[in-house]
C-alpha positions in Angstrom: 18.1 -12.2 -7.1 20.9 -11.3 -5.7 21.3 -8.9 -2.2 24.3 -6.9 -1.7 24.5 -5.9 2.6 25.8 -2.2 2.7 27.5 -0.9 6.3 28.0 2.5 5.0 25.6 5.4 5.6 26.0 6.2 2.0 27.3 4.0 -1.6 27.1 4.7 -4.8 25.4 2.1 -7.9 27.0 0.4 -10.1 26.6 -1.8 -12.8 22.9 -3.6 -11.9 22.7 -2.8 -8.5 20.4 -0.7 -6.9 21.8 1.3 -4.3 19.9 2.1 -1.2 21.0 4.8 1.3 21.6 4.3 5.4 19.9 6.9 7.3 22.8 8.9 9.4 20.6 8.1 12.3 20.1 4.3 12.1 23.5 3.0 10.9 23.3 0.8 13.3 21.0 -1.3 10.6 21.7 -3.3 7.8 20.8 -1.5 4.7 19.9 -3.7 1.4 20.8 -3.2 -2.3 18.4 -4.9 -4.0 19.5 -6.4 -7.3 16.7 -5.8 -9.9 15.2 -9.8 -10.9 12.0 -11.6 -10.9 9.5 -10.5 -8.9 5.3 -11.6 -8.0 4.8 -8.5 -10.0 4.4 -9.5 -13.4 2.2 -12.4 -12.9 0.0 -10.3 -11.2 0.2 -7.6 -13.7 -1.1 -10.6 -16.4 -3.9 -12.2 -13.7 -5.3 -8.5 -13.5 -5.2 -8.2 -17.2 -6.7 -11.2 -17.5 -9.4 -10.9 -15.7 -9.8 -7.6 -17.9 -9.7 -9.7 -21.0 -12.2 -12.5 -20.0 -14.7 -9.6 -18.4 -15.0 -8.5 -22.2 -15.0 -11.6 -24.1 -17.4 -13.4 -22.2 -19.9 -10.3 -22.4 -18.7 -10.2 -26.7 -19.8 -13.9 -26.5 -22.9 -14.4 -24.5 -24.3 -10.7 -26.0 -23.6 -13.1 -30.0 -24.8 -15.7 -28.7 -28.0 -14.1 -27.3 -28.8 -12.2 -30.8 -29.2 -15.2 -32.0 -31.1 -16.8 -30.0 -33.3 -14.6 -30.1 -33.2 -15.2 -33.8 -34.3 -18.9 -33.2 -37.1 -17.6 -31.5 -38.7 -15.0 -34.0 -38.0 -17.1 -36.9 -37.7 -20.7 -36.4 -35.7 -22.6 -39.4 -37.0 -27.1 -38.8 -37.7 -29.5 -36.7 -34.9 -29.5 -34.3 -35.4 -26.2 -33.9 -36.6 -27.4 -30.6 -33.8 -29.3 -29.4 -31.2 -26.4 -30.9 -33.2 -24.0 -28.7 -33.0 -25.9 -25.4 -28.9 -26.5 -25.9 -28.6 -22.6 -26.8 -30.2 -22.0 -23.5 -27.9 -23.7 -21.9 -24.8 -21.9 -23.9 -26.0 -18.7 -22.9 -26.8 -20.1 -19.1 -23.0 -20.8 -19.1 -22.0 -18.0 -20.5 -23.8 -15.6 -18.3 -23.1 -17.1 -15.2 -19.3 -16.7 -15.9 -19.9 -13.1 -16.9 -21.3 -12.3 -14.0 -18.8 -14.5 -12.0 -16.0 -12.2 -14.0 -17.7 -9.0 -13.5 -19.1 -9.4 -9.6 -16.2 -8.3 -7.0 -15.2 -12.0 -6.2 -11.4 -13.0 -5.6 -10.3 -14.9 -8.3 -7.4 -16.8 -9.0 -5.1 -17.4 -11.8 -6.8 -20.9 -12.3 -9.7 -19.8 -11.4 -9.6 -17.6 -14.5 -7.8 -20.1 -16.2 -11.0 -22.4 -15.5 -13.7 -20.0 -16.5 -11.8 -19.5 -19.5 -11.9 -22.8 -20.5 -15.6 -23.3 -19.6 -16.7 -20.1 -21.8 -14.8 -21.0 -24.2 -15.7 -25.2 -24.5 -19.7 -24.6 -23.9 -19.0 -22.6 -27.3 -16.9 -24.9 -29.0 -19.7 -27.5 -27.7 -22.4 -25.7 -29.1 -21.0 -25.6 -32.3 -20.2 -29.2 -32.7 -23.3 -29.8 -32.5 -24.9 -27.2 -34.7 -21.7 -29.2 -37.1 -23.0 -32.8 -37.0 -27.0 -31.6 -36.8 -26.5 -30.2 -40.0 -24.3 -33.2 -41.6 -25.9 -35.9 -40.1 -27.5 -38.4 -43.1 -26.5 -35.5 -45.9 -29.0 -33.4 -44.8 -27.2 -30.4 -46.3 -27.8 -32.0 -49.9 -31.4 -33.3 -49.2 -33.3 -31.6 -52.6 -30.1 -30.2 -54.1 -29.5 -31.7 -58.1 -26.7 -33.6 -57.7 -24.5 -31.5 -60.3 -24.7 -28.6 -57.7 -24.2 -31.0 -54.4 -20.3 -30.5 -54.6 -20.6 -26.8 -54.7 -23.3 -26.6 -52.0 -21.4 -28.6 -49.3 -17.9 -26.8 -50.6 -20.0 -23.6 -49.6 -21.3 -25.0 -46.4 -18.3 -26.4 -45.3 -16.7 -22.8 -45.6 -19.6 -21.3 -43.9 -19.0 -23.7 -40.6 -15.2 -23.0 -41.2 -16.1 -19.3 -41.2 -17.6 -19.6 -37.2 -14.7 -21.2 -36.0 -12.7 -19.2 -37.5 -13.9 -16.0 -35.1 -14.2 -18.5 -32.5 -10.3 -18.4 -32.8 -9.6 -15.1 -33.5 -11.6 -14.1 -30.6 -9.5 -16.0 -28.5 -6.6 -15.0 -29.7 -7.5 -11.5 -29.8 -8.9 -11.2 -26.1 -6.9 -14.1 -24.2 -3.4 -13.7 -22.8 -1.3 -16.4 -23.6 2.0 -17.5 -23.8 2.6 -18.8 -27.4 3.0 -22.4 -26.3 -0.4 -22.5 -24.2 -2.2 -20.6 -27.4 -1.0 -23.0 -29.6 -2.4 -25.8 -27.4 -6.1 -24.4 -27.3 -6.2 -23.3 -30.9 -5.1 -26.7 -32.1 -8.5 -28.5 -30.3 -10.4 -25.6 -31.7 -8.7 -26.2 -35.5 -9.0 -30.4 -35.3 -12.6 -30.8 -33.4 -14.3 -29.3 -36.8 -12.2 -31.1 -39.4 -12.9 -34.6 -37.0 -16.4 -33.9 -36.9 -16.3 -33.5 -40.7 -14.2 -36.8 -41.4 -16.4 -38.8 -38.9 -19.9 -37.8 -40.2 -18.6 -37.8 -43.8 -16.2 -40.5 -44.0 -19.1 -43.7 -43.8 -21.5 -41.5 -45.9 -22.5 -42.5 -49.5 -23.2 -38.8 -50.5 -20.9 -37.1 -48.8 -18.2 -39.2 -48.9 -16.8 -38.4 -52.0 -17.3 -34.9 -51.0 -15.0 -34.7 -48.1 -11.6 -34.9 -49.4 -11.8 -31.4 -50.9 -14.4 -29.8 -48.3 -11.6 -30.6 -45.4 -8.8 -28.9 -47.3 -11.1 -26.4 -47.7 -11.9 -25.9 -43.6 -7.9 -26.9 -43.7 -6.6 -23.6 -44.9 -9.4 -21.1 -43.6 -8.4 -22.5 -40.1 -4.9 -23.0 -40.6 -4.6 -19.3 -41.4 -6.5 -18.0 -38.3 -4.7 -20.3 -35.8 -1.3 -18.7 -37.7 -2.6 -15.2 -36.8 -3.7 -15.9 -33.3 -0.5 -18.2 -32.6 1.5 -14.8 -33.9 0.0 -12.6 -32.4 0.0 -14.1 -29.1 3.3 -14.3 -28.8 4.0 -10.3 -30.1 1.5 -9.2 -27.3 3.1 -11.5 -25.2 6.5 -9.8 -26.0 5.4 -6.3 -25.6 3.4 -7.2 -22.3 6.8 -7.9 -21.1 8.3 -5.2 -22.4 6.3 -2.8 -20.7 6.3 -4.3 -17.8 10.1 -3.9 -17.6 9.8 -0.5 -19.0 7.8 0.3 -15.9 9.9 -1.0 -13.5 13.1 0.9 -11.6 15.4 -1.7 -9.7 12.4 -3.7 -7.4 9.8 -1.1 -8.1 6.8 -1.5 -10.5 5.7 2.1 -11.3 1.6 2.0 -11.0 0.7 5.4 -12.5 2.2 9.1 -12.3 0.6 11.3 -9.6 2.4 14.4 -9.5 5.4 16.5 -11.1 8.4 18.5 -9.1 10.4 21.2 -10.6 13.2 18.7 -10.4 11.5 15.3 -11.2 8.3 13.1 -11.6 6.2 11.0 -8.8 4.9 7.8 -9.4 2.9 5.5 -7.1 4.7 2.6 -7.5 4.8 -1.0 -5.7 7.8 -3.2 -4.3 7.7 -6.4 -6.3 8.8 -8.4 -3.2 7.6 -6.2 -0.4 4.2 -5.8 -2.1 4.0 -2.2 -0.1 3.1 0.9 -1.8 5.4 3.4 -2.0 6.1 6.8 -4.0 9.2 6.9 -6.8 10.4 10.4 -7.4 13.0 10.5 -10.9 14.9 13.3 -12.3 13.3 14.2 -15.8 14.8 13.5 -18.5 15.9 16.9 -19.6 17.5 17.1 -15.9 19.5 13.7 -16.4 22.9 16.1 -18.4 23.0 18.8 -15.6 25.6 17.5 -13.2 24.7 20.5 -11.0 20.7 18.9 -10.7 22.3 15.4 -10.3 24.1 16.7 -7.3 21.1 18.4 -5.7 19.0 15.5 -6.4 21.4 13.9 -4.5 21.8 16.2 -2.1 18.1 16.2 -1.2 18.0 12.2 -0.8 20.8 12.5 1.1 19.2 14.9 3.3 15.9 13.4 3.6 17.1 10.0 4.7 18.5 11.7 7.7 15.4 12.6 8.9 13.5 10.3 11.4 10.9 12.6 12.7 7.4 11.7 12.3 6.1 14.7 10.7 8.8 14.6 7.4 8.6 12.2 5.1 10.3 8.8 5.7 12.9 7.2 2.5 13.1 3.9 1.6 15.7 3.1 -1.2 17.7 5.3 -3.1 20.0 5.1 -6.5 20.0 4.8 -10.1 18.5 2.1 -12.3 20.7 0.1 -15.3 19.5 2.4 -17.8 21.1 5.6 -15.6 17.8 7.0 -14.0 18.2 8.3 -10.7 15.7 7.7 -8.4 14.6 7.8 -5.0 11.8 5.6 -2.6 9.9 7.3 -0.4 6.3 6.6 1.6 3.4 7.0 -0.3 0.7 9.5 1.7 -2.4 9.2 0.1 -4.3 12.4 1.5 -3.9 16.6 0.1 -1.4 19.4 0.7 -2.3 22.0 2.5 -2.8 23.8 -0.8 -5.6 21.6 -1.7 -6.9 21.6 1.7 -7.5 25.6 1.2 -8.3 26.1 -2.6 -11.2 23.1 -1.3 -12.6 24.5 2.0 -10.9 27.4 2.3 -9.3 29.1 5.3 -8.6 27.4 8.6 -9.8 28.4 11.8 -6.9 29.5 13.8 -6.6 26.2 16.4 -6.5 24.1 13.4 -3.7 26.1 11.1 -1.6 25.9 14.5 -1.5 22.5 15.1 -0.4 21.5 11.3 1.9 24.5 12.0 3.5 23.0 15.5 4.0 19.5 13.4 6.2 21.4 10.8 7.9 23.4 13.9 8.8 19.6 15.1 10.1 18.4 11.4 12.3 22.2 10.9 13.9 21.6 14.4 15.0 17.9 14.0 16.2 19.3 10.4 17.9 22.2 11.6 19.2 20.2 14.4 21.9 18.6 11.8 22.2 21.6 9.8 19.3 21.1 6.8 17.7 24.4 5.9 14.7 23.3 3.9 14.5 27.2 1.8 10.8 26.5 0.0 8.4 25.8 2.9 5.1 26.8 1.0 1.2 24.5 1.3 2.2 22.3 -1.3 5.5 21.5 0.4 2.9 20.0 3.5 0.8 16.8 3.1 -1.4 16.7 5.4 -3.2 12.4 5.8 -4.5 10.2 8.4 -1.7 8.0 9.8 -1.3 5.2 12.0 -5.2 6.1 12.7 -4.5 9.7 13.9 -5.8 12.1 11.9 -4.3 15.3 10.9 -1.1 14.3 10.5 1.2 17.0 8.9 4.4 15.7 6.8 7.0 17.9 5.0 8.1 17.3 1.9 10.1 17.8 -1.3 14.0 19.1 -0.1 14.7 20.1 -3.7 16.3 23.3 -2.3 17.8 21.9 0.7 21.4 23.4 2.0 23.4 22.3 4.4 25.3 24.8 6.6 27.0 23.0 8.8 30.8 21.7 8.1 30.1 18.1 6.6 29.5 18.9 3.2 33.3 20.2 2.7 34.0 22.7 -0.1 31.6 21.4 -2.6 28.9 22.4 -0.4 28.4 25.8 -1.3 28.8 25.6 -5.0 25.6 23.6 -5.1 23.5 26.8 -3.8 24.5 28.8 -6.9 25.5 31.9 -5.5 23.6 34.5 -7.0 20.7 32.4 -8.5 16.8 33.1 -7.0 15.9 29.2 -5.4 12.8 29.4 -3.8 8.2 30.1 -4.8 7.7 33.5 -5.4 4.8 33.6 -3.1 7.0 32.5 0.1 10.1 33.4 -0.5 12.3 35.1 2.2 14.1 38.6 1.3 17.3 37.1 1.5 16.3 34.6 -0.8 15.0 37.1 -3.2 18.2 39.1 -2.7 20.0 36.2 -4.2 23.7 36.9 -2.5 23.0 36.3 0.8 23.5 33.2 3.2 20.9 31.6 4.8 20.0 30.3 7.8 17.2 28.8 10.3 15.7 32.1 10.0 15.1 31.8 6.4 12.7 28.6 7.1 11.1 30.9 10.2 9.7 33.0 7.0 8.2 30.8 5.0 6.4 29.4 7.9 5.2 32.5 8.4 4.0 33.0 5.0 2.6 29.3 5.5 0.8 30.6 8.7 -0.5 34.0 6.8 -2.0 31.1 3.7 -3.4 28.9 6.3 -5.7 31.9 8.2 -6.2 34.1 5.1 -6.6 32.0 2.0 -4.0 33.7 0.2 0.1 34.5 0.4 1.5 37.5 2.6 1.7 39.2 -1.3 -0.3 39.0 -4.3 1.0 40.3 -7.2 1.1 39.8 -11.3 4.5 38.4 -11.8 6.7 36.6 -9.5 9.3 39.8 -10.1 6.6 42.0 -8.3 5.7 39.4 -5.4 9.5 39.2 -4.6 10.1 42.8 -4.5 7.2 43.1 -1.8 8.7 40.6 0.4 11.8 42.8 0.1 10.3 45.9 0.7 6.6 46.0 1.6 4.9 44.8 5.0 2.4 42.7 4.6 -1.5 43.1 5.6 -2.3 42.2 8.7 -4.3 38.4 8.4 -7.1 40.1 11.0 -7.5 43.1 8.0 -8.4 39.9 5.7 -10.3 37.8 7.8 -11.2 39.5 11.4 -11.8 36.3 13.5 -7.7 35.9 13.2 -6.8 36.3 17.0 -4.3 38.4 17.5 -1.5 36.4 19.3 -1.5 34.3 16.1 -1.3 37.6 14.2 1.4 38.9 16.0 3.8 35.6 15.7 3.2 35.1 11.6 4.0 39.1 11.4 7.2 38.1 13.4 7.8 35.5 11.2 7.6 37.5 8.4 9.8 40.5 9.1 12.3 41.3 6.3 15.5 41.1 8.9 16.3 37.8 9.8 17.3 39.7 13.0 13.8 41.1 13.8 12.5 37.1 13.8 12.2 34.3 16.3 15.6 32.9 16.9 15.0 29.8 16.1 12.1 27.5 14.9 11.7 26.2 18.6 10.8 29.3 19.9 8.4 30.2 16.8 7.0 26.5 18.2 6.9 27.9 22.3 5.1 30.9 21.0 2.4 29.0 18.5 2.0 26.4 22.1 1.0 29.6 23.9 -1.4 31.4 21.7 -5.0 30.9 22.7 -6.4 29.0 20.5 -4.4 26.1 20.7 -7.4 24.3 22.5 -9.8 25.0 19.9 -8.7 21.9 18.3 -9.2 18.7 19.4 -8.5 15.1 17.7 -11.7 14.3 18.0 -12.5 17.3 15.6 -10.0 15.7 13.2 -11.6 12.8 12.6 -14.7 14.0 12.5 -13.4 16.5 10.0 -11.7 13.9 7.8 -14.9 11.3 7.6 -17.4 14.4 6.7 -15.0 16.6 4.1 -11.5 14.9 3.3 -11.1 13.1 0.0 -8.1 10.7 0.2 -6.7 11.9 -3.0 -2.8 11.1 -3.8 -1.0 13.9 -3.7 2.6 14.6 -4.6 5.4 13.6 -2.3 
């Protein structure tokens, strides 16, 4: 694997190399493209499956086995039935202590497995070498049979022997992940231990022994053609394992499993292959990857987000584009809910509570509008709220899809990005000057969807509720919203007056800026109703640590 060091705060990729991004505010650190190799993750992707694999076939074969022994029991078939019965025993013995071995929560390793394998595998292979040479042994088979019909009987039992490892083999081969070379190794014992058996009981006998020839090109074929199969078919699953593997990789990141979807792009919890640290993988959907115009913004928002080093937004990781062209970008993975969840689960907060999450998205808005980010679509899904770094509580914003930049670094491109004209922003909490469409915007636009944050948090619902998202943003350009202590009355009425000043439709009539909406939250009176004791408390009785989108 090869590392590429990058000085700048910013590169572009090229070729096979992931590019990762500098934050702005700790160039003073070596930042790492990571050029996409061999990782720990694929051999841990095949120990996982099989463990999987073995759980199942060693169930498949001690639940067989058990039928029939149970069989044995009910109807007993001679005079070894006995002996059979006591060697069964101890099959299924074997067998079920490596079930449960495979099925308890132990840590197993690779040859661990590998070993457990084996041992399911030979105490069946065992069994039936004997059940082979009881039934050869001094031409039993033939005892009573007219000798014209001896030739057809043991062609028949031959076949039938033949016939159990045969699914002893495919079973393998069905169930067992292999490479092609190691399946062929195993299947050949499993293919040659009957026909030696045969050749060695047969070979010395005076009845059998002209039988043999025929009977073991018989066994010959039927097992040729299963060992074919399995050997085959190995080696295709072994292909496509691989293939999927690398179809679920971007650069050094395995993607685990989707857990949420942006307007822009997807979410995946995904793994470093070296790093082994989970993380979160946001990509531009497909039908995204042709618009230059969502490219840039996708960009833009990386960009932007990597800047940030507050503890309440979300931190980055890597950033770029894989080989086939997908732009991504690395980010930490939160396992906990939105604020959105946290109200359509337990409804409303109680006012101490919604203004400390509220002060923690004060802090994130001030570093960001510090260097010029206006975030433009602060809503409850935009916040994640998760225990971290064992404090509970902890608020992080997310998702700078709509991100502008208003100070002077962006140069003339800048502007075109925000499609003049064009609505960007969630119906429910957008500002008016949003809505409006043609008008700039500034910290005060952010000011308003916290507001309308604040209103969701007390209340339950937005500032507006209406049918269509034409309707809800015509009330926040023309309507005053209800007061939160007219929808819920234990709203005190501090609170009430600062998300009403939040929410008035001239940015001149609100809070300056986003550190005085914070002053103003620190002095209201219920600041003190919420302690971190009550967070914990709150999070070990209620919470369920859920991923959520980031």
């Amino acid at each position: 694997m090869s590392i590429h060091h990058l000085d700048r705060p910013e590169a572009k990729a090229s070729g096979h190399t992931t590019t990762i991004l500098a934050p702005a505010a700790s160039r003073e650190r070596k930042c790492m493209a990571l050029v996409p190799g061999s990782g720990l993750g694929y051999t841990d992707e095949l120990h996982d499956l099989l463990r999987r694999r073995l759980r199942i076939v060693c169930l498949i074969l001690l639940l067989g086995s058990g039928a029939f022994f149970a069989r044995s029991l009910v109807a007993p078939t001679g005079i070894d039935d006995v002996q059979q019965q006591i060697i069964h025993a101890a099959v299924l013995l074997v067998l079920g202590t490596c079930t449960a071995t495979l099925w308890s929560r132990m840590a197993l390793g690779t040859p661990c497995l590998r070993r457990l394998e084996l041992i399911a595998f030979g105490a069946v292979v065992g069994y039936f070498g004997y059940l082979q040479v009881r039934d050869f042994a001094s031409h039993s088979i033939l005892h009573d049979i007219p000798e014209a019909e001896q030739a057809r009987v043991f062609q028949l039992a031959t076949i039938g022997i033949a016939m159990r490892w045969f699914a002893v083999i495919a079973l393998y081969g069905a169930f067992v992940p292999n490479t092609w070379r190691r399946c062929l190794a195993v299947v050949s014992v499993f293919t040659f231990v009957p026909m030696g058996l045969l050749i060695f009981v047969c070979f010395k006998c005076p009845v059998m022994g002209p039988l043999w020839p025929a009977a073991i090109f018989d066994m010959f074929v039927v097992l040729g053609i299963a060992s074919a199969m399995t050997i085959f078919g190995s080696h295709r699953i072994s292909e496509l394992q691989q293939q999927a593997f690398e179809a679920k990789k971007l650069g050094q990141y395995l993607l685990k499993r989707k857990i949420g979807s942006g307007g822009m792009g997807d979410v995946y919890l995904a793994e470093h292959l070296l790093l082994r640290r989970a993380c979160a993988v946001k990509t531009i959907k497909p039908d995204h990857m042709a618009d230059q115009q969502t490219l840039a913004r996708f960009e833009r928002e990386v960009r932007a987000m990597a800047t940030l080093t507050h503890w309440n937004s979300v931190e980055i990781y890597d950033y770029g584009h894989s080989p086939d062209g997908t732009f991504f970008y690395v980010m930490e993975y939160l396992p906990g809910m939105t604020l959105q969840e946290m109200i359509d689960r337990h409804g409303p907060l109680p006012a101490g509570r919604a203004i400390h999450f509220l002060r923690q998205v004060c802090a994130a808005l001030k570093e960001a509008h510090g260097i010029g980010l206006i975030h433009r679509d602060i809503k409850p899904s935009n916040v994640l709220v998760c225990e971290r770094g064992g404090v509970a509580d902890v608020a992080k914003l997310l998702d700078f899809g709509l991100v502008q930049d208003i100070s002077h670094r962006n140069g003339p491109d800048g502007d075109r990005l925000t499609m003049n004209g064009a609505i960007l922003g969630s119906p429910p909490f957008i500002s008016p000057e949003q809505a409006r469409g043609n008008q700039p915007v500034d910290e005060r636009t952010d000011i308003y969807g916290l507001g309308g944050l604040a209103y969701f948090l007390v209340t339950g619902r937005p500032p507006f509720e209406r049918d269509s998202a034409l309707e809800m943003m015509a009330a926040h350009l023309h309507e005053k919203p209800t007061p939160p202590s007219e929808v819920r009355a234990d709203v005190p009425r501090d609170l009430e007056e600062t998300i009403l000043r939040c929410l008035a439709k001239k940015p001149a009539d609100r809070f300056a800026d986003i550190g005085e909406v914070d002053r103003m939250l620190a002095q209201c009176e219920a600041v003190v109703d919420w302690s971190e004791d009550q967070a914990d408390a709150w999070w070990k009785r209620s919470a369920k640590r859920e991923p959520a989108l980031a």
